[in-house]
N, C-alpha and C positions, 0 to 999 in steps of 0.2 A: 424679399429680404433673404438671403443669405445664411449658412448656420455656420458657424465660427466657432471655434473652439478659446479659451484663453487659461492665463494661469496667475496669482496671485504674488506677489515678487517683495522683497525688502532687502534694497541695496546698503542701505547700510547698515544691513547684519553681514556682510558679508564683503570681503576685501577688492579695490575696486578693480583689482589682474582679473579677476577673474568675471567679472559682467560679462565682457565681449562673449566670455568660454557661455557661460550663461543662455545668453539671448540668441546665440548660436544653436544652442542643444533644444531652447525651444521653438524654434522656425524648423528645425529639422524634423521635430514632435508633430509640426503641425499647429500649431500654435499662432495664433493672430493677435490677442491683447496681450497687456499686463498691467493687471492694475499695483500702483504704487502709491505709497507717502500715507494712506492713513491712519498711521499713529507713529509718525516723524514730527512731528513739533520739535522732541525737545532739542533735537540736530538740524532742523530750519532755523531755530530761535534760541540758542543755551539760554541766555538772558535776552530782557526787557530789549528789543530794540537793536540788537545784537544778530544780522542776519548772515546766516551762513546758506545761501541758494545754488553756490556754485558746485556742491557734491549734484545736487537734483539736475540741477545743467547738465552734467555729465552723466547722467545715468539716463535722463530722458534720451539725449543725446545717442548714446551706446545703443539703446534700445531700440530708439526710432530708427538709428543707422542698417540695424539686423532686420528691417521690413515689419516689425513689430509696433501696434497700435495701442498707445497709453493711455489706461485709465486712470485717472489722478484723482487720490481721494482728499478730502478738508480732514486738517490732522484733529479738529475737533473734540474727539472722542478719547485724547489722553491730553489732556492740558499737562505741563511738565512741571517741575515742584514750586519756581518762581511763579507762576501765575496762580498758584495757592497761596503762598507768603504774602503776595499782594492782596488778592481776596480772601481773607480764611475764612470768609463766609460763604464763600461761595458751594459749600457739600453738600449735597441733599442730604436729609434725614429721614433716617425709618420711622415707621407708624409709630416706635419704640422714642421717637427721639434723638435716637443717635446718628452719629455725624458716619456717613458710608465714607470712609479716609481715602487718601494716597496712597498708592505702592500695589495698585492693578490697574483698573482702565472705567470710563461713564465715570468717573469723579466728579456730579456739575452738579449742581441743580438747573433746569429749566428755566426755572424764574429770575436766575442773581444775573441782574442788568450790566453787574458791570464785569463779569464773566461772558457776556453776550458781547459788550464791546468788545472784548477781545479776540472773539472768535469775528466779527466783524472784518478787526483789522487782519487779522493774518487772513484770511480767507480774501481781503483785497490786496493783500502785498501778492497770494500766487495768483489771481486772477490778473494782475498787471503784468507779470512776469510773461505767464505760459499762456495766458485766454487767447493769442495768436498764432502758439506753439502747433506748427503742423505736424506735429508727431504725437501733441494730445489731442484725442481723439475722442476723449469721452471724460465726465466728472462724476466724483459720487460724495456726496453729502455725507460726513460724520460717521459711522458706523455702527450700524444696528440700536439703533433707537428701540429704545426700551427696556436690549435682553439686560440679566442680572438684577430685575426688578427694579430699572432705572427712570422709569417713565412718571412716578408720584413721588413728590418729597414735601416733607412736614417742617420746612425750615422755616424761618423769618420771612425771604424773600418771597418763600411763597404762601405764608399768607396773607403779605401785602399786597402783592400783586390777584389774589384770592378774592380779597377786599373790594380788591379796583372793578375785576370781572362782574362780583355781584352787583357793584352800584350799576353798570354799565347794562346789564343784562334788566335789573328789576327798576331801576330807576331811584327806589324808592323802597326803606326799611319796612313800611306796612306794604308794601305789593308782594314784598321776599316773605314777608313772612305769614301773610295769605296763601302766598302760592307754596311754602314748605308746611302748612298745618303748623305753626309753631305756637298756636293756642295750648296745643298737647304741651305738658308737663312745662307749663310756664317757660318757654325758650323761645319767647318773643325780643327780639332786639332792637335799640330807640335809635341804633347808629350803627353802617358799617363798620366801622371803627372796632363794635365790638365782638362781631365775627369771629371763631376761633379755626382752627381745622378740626375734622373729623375725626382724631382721633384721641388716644388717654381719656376717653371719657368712662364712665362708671359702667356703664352698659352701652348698649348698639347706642351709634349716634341717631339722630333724625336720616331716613333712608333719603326722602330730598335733597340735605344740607349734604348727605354722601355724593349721590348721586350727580347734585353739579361741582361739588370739585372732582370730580371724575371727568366730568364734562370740560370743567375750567384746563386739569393736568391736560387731556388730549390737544387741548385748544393751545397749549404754551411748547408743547412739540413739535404742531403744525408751525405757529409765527416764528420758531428757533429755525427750521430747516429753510423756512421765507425768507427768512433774514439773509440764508447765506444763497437762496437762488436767485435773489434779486441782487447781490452784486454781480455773482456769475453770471449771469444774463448780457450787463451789461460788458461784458470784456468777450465772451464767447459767443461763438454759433454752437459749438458742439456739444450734444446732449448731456441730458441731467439726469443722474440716476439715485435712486439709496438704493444700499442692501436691506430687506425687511430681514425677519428670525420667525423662524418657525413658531407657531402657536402664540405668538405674541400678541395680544390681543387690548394690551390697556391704554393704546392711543387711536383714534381710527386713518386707516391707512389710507381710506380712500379719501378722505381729504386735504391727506397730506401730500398724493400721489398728484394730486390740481397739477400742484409748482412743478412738476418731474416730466420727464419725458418718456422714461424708460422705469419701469418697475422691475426690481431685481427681487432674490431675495438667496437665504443660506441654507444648502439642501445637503443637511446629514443625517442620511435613514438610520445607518447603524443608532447613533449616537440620541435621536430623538424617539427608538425605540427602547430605548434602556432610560430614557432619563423625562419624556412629553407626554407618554403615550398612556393612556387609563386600557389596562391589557390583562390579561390574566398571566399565569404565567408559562403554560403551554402556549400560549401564542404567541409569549416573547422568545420561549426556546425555540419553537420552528420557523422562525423568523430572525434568530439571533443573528447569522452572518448575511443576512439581505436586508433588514428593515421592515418595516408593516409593506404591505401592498397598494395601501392607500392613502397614507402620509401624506407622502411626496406630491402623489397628484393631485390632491384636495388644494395644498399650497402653489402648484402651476396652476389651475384654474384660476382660484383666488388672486394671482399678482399680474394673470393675463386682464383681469375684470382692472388690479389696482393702476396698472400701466395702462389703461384703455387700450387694451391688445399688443401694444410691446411691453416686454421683459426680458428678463435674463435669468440667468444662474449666476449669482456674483462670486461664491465660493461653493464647491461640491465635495464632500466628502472622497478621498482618494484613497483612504485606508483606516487603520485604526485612529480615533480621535483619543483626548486625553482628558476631557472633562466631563465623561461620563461616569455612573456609578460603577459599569463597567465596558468595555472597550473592546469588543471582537473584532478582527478581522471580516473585511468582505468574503465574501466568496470566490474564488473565482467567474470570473464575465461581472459582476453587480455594478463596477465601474463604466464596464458600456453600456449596460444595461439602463443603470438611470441618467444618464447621459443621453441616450436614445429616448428613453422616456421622455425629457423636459422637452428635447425637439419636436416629440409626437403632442405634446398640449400647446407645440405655438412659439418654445424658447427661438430665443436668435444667437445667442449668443448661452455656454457653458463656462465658467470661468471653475479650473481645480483649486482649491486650497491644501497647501501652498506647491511650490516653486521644488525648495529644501528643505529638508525638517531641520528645525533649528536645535542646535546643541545644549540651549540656556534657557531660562528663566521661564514662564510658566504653561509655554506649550511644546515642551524639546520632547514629551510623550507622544505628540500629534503628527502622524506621517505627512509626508509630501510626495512628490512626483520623482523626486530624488532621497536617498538618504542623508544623515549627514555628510558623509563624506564624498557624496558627489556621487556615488554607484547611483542604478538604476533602483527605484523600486517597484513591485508589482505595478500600480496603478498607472505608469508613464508608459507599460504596452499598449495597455489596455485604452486612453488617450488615443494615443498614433494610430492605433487601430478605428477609432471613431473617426480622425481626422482624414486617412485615408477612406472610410468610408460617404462624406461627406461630400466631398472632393468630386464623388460618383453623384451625388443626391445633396447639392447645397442646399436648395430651397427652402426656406423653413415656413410654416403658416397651420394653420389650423381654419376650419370650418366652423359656424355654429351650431351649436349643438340643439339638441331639440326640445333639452332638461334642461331647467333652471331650478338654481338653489338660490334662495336669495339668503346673503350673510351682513349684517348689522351689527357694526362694532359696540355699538351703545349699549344691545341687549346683552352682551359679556359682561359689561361695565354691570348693568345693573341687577342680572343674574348674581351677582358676587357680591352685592349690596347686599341685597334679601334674597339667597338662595331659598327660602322655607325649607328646604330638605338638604344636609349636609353634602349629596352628592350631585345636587343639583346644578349642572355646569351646561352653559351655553354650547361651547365646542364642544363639548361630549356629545348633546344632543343633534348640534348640524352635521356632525361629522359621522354620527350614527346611520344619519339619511342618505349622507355621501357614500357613505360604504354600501349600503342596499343598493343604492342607484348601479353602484359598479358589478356588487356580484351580480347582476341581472344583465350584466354587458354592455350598461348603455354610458356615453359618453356624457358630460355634463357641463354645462357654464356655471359657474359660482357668480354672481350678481349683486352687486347694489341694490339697496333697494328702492332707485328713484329709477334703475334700468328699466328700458321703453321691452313691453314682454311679448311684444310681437312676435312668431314665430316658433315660439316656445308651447309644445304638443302639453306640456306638463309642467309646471311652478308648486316647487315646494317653500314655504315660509313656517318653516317653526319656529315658534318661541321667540319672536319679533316683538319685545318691550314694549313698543308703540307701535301703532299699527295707523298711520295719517288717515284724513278724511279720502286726501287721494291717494293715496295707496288701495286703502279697502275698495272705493271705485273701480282702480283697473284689477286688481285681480277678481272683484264681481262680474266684470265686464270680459274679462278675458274670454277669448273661446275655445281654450287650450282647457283641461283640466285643470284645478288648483287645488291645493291640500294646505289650511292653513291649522299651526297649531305645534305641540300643545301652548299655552301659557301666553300666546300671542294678543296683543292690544288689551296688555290684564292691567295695563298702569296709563297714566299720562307721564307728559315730559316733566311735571314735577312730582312724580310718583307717586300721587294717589290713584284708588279705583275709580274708573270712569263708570258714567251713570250717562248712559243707560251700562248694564252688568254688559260685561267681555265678553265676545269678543264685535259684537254691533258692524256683524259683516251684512252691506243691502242685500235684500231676497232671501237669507237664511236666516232660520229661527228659530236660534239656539242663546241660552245664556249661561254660564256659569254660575251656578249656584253658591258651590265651594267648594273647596280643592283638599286633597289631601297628597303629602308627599312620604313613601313608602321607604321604610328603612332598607339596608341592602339585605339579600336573598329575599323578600317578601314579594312575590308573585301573585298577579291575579289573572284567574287563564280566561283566554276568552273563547266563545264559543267557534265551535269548529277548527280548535287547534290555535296557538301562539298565548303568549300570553303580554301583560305590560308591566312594567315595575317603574321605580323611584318617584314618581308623580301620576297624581290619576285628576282629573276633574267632572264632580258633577253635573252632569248638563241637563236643563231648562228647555222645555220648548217643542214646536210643533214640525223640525225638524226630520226629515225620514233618518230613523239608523241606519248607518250602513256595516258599521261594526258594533258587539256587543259582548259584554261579560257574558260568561255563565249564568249569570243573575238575570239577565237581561236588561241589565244596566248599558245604556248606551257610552260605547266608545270615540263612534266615529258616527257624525252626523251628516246628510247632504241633501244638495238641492241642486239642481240643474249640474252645471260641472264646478261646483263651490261646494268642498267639504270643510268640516273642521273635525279636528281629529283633536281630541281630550284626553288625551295619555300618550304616558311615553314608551312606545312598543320595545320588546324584544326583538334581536336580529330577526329571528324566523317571519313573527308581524312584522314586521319594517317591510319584507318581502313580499309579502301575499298584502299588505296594501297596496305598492307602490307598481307591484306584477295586474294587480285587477283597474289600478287607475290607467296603466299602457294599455291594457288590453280596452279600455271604453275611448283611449284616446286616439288608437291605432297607430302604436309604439312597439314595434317588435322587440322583446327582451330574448335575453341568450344567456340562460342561468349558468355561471361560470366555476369550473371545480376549483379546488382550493388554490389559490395563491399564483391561477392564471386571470389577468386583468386587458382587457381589448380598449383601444382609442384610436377613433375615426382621424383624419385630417380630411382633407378636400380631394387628394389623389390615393393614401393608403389608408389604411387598415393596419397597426400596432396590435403586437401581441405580445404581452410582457410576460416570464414566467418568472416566478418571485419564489416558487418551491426550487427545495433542494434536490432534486429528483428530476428528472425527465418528464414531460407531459405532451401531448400534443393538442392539436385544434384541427378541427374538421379534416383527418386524418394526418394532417401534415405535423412532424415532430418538429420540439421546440427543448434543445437542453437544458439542466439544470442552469439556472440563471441568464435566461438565451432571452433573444429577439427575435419575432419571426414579423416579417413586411410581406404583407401583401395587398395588390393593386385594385382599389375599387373603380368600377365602371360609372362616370359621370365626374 
């Protein structure tokens, strides 16, 4: 496969003399796609029935004619004010109950059926039009499901459709309310009917009755994007993509990823470093005009796993963003630099966000590849410059790696239900072990957790919700190391404690006794240097330690190559466990200085410098915000 460059485009912000000028300056960029249309409804459709397709003719048209390949998005994602007036019920509501209004973008709820027909229809008027259009080359579903905290809403429709889920799932109001404990504080129900949502209640609701509308909301994100891949299906050959959002974690991707062909997602380091990131604040300033180091990559693994090996970059950060709390410029090189990066985890395709910075309404702060007035800006060298580079080295692919992380959307879900410790966050902790894994040099796959673990020297599972009967199996059986933990198989799928006590992995014999979760600054050091903070667990059993308090309280317990690890370590621990499990696995680590990060593919060797400063690797220099390739033997 090939590695492509593209760029993000909206023709009708912009007069149609000048597309040809357009689609001309990006072919000469180097530039292969353009995606278009998603969030053009209200200029396909002003009104009910009312089609206006012959601007999009022409733009595809112009586009396609300049050797350029279109991605055409489902305008989905801004219903226009008439498809409100017709539905006004169709707005999700916050936890709070109010209606999230008109006049930005994700205005829907999920649930409202007959806001679904609509996107039905329109999504088969452009699939009739263009699904044969050889100049569109690729589609993409709606945009960014979920960001803006659009993935749960507390409205009518969905607790009707709430309703329907639970009969569907339990059969039966005594099996629902068996399987949520609803004996506790008399909140036994005699009838779906009287189901409420989870939330305006006097205190925490039942974690259960949380827990599967959390389940139910994921489930109505997946059948919404089904809805619209099973028409396109039937009109197109040409791939199916969404854009995911960074850290977005309240629907599970990989099952929504089935329907798609192509996993994409939206890569702004600057922007997710000032506004995603749990960071102190020296390490946001020494990463102010680059980005964390390991953002970015944690999210290509992750959407390599959610695409079954293809993805994309659908949008990349090209300069200053606008919807941050604050907004620095890159650095100079940071634009080729993570552009070279996604290629080195597997990308095929980089798409810039956008084209031209627009002059109006609520992203005219957000740079483009151009200014507004059509000059160059920084980022469009820096582009041409990849694409020339490319051009030399198209190939794109990646290798498997020989570290698995396995990530479970479900355990974010129910992390956020019953956090017991106010800082107790799912992706804080995966991404804790992601980052160890990387200063230590080694490359990683981010995995499902029904992924076949074959070939994988080392499998991490933290803090995995549910931990299946087969699951525990193969990572018992694994012959690779395995480290599960902390807080792993502490619940069942209707969230209570399972019995026998957690974590009931075969051949180890360990239990949790009980847990305690650590307010922030409160440390507890373990013996021989490191220490763990925000969660610790007691552990039961005849287990060998392998890690231990100062007390002699065991930390980390194991048997054959099956640990479980009972706390949540500090960076330094995260290290010296995960450097002593390579070393019994026969994993060379390459402990890496600050803010230089390495990634294998199948023919090179990547070397990202993420400091502002010059650094080198194995004598060879690497500039401030540089790339260094070089060729591995096999």
């Amino acid at each position: 496969m090939n590695r492509t460059l593209g760029v993000c485009y909206y023709p009708e912000h912009w007069p149609e003399e000048i597309w040809a000028e357009d689609a001309r300056r990006m072919v000469e960029a180097g530039l292969t796609w353009v995606r278009i249309g998603e969030f053009a409804w209200s200029r396909l459709e002003p009104s009910e029935g009312d089609a206006h397709f012959d601007w999009l003719d022409r733009a595809i048209a112009t586009l396609g004619a300049a050797g350029l390949r279109v991605i055409l998005g489902t305008p989905t994602a801004t219903p226009p004010r008439w498809v409100l007036d017709k539905h006004p019920d169709m707005l999700a509501l916050d936890a709070a109950g109010r209606a999230r209004g008109f006049g930005s973008r994700r205005h829907y709820c999920f649930s409202h059926q007959g806001y679904l027909a609509e996107c039905r229809r329109i999504v088969t008027k452009l699939a009739l039009r263009y699904g044969a259009n050889p100049h569109v080359a690729a589609w993409q579903t709606d945009n960014e499901y979920g960001c803006h905290d659009t993935t749960i809403s507390y409205s009518a429709a969905a607790r009707d459709a709430f309703r329907d889920w639970c009969a569907q799932h339990y059969q039966s109001p005594e099996a629902l309310n068996r399987a949520w404990g609803n004996v506790f504080w008399s909140m036994d129900y005699a009838s779906f009917d009287e189901i409420g949502l989870p939330n305006l209640t006097v205190t925490e609701p039942n974690p259960a009755h949380a827990m599967a509308f959390r389940r139910f909301s994921s489930d109505q994100v997946v059948a919404f994007n089904r809805a619209q891949t099973e028409i396109l299906r039937r009109h197109t050959d040409a791939p199916l993509i969404h854009n995911y959002m960074g850290r977005i974690t309240e629907f599970d991707h990989f099952a929504l990823g089935e329907a798609l062909d192509i996993a994409s997602w939206d890569s702004y380091p600057i922007g997710f470093l000032m506004d995603r990131m749990d960071a102190d604040e020296a390490h946001k300033a020494r990463y102010l005009q680059q980005g964390d180091p390991d953002f970015q990559a944690f999210h290509h693994d992750l959407y390599r796993a959610v695409g079954r090996g293809r993805w994309w970059i659908m949008e990349q950060q090209p300069g200053p963003v606008n919807w941050a709390p604050w907004n620095p410029a890159p650095l100079p090189g940071m634009v080729r630099l993570w552009t070279w990066e996604a290629f080195a985890h597997g990308a095929e395709t980089v798409c810039f966000f956008r084209w031209r910075q627009a002059p109006f309404a609520q992203e005219q702060m957000h740079a483009g590849l151009l200014r507004p007035d059509s000059s160059a800006a920084p980022g469009l060298a820096e582009a041409a410059e990849v694409a020339r580079e490319i051009a030399q080295a198209p190939q794109a692919g990646t290798k498997c790696a020989k570290v698995a992380l396995i990530f479970d959307y479900p355990s974010a879900w129910a992390w956020q239900v019953q956090p017991q410790g106010a800082d107790f966050d799912y992706f804080r902790l995966v991404f804790a072990a992601y980052r160890s894994l990387r200063r230590l040099g080694l490359s990683v796959d981010v995995i499902a957790p029904d992924t076949d673990l074959a070939g994988y020297r080392l499998v991490l599972a933290p803090g995995i919700f549910t931990l299946s009967d087969a699951l525990k199996a193969r990572l018992a059986a694994h012959d690779g190391i395995v480290i599960v933990g902390p807080r792993a198989g502490s619940k069942t799928p209707d969230f209570t404690i399972p019995l026998p006590l957690p974590p009931a992995l075969p051949g180890l014999d360990v239990a949790v006794s009980h847990v305690e979760s650590l307010p922030p600054g409160h440390l507890r050091e373990v013996a021989g240097g490191g220490a763990i903070a925000h969660w610790y667990e007691h552990l039961d059993g005849t287990a060998e330690p392998l890690v231990t308090l100062e007390t002699g309280a065991a930390v980390m317990v194991g048997a054959g190559n099956l640990r479980y690890l009972g706390a949540w370590p500090m960076p330094g621990l995260w290290d010296k466990i995960i450097a002593a499990a390579c070393a019994q696995a026969g994993l060379a680590t390459e402990p890496m200085p600050e803010g230089l990060r390495l990634r294998d593919t199948g023919r090179e060797r990547f070397v990202f410098n993420y400091a502002a400063h010059p650094q080198s690797y194995r004598g060879q220099p690497i500039p401030a915000a540089g790339v260094l390739r070089l060729a591995l033997d096999g």
